[in-house]
TORMAR-356526 format. One record per residue (C-alpha): residue number from 1; residue in three letters; y, z, x. Coordinates in Angstrom, 3 decimals. Example, Ala and Ser with C-alpha at 12.3 -4.5 7.8 and 13.67 -1.06 7.14 Angstrom:
<rec resi="1" resn="Ala" py="-4.500" pz="7.800" px="12.300"/>
<rec resi="2" resn="Ser" py="-1.060" pz="7.140" px="13.670"/>
% end
This chain:
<rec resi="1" resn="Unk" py="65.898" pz="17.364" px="-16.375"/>
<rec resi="2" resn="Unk" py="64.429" pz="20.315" px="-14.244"/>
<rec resi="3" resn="Unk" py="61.533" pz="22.589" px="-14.331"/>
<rec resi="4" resn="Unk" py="61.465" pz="25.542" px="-11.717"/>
<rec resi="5" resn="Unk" py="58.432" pz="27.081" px="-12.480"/>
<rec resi="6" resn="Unk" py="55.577" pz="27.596" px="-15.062"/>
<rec resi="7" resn="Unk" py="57.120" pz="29.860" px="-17.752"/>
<rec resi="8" resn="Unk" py="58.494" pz="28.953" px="-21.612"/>
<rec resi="9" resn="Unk" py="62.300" pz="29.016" px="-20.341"/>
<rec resi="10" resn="Unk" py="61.654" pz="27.615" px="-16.526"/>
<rec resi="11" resn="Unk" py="63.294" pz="24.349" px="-17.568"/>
<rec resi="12" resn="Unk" py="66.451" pz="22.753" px="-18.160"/>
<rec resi="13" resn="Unk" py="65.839" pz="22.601" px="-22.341"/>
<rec resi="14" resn="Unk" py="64.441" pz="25.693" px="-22.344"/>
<rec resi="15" resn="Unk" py="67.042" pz="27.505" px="-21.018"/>
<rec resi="16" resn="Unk" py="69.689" pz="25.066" px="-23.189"/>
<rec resi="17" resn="Unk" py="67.848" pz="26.305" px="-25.997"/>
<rec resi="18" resn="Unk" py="68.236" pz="30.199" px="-24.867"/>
<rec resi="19" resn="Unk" py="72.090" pz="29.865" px="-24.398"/>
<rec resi="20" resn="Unk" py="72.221" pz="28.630" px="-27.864"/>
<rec resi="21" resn="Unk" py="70.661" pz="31.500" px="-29.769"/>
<rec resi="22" resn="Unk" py="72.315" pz="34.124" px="-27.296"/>
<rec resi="23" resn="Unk" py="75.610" pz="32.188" px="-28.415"/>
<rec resi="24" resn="Unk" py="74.456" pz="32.361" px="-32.103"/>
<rec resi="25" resn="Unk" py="75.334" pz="34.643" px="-34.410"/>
<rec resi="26" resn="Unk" py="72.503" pz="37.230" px="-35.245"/>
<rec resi="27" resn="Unk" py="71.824" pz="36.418" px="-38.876"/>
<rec resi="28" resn="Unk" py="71.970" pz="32.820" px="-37.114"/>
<rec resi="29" resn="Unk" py="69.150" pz="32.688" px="-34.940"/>
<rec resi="30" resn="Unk" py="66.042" pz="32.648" px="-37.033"/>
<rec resi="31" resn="Unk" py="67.428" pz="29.236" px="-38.622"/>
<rec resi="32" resn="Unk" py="67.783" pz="28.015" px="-35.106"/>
<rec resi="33" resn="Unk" py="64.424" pz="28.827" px="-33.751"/>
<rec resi="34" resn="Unk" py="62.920" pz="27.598" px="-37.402"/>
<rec resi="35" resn="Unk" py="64.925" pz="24.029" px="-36.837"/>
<rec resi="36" resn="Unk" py="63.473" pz="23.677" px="-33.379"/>
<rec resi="37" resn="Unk" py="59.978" pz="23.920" px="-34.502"/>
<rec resi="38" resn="Unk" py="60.302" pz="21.676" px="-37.620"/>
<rec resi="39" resn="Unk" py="61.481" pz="19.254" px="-35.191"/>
<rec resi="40" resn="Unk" py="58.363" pz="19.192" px="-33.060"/>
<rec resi="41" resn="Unk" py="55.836" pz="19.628" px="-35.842"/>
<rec resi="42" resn="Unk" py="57.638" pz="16.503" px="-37.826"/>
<rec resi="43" resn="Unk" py="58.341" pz="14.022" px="-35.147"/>
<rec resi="44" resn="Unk" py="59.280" pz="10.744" px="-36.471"/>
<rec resi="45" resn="Unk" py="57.529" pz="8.272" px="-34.196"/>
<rec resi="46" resn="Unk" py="56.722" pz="10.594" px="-30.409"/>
<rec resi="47" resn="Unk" py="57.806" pz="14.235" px="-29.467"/>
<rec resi="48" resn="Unk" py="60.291" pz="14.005" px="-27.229"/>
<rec resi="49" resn="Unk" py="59.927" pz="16.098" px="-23.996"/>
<rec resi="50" resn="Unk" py="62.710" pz="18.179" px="-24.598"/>
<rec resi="51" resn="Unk" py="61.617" pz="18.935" px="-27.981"/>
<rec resi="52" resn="Unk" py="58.557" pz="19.912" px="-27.212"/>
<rec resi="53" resn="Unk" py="60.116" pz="22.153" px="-24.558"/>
<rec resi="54" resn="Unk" py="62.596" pz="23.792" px="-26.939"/>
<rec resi="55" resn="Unk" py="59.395" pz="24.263" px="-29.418"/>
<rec resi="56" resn="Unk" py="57.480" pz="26.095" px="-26.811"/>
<rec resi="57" resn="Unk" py="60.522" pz="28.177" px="-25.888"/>
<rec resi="58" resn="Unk" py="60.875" pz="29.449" px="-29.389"/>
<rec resi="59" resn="Unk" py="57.141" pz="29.832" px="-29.968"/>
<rec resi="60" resn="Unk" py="57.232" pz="32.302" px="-26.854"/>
<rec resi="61" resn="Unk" py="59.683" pz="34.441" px="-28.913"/>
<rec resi="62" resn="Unk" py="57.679" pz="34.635" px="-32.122"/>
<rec resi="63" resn="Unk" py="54.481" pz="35.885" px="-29.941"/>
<rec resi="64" resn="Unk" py="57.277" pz="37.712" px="-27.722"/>
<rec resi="65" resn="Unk" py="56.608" pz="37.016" px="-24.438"/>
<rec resi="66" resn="Unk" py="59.389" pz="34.978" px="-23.873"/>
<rec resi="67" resn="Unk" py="59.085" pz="35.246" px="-19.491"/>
<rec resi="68" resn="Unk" py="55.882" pz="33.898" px="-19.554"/>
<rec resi="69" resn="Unk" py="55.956" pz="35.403" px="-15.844"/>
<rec resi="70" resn="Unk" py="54.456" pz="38.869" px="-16.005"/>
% end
């Protein structure tokens, strides 16, 4: 796992997550980014890192400011 710098998609499941929904259809994507965030509001025992990382990512797109950097 890697984290380059201090923005929403400066990390390793960040950026997994980005490929995904630019690799998703359109009508697609909202599903996707919905998924990701049930998954870190519902964790079953802990968050995992990733997760939480992937949740972040996607709540940077709702607010859109997905750079983070400016």
């Amino acid at each position: 796992m890697g984290t380059w710098n201090i923005g929403p998609f400066d990390n390793d499941a960040a950026a997994d997550f980005g490929d995904d929904l630019d690799e998703a259809a359109r009508e697609e994507r909202e599903s996707i980014i919905r998924a990701v965030l049930k998954r870190a509001a519902d964790p079953a025992d802990y968050l995992d890192a990733s997760d939480g990382e992937r949740a972040m990512a996607a709540a940077a797109l709702i607010v859109g400011q997905p750079t983070g950097n400016g």
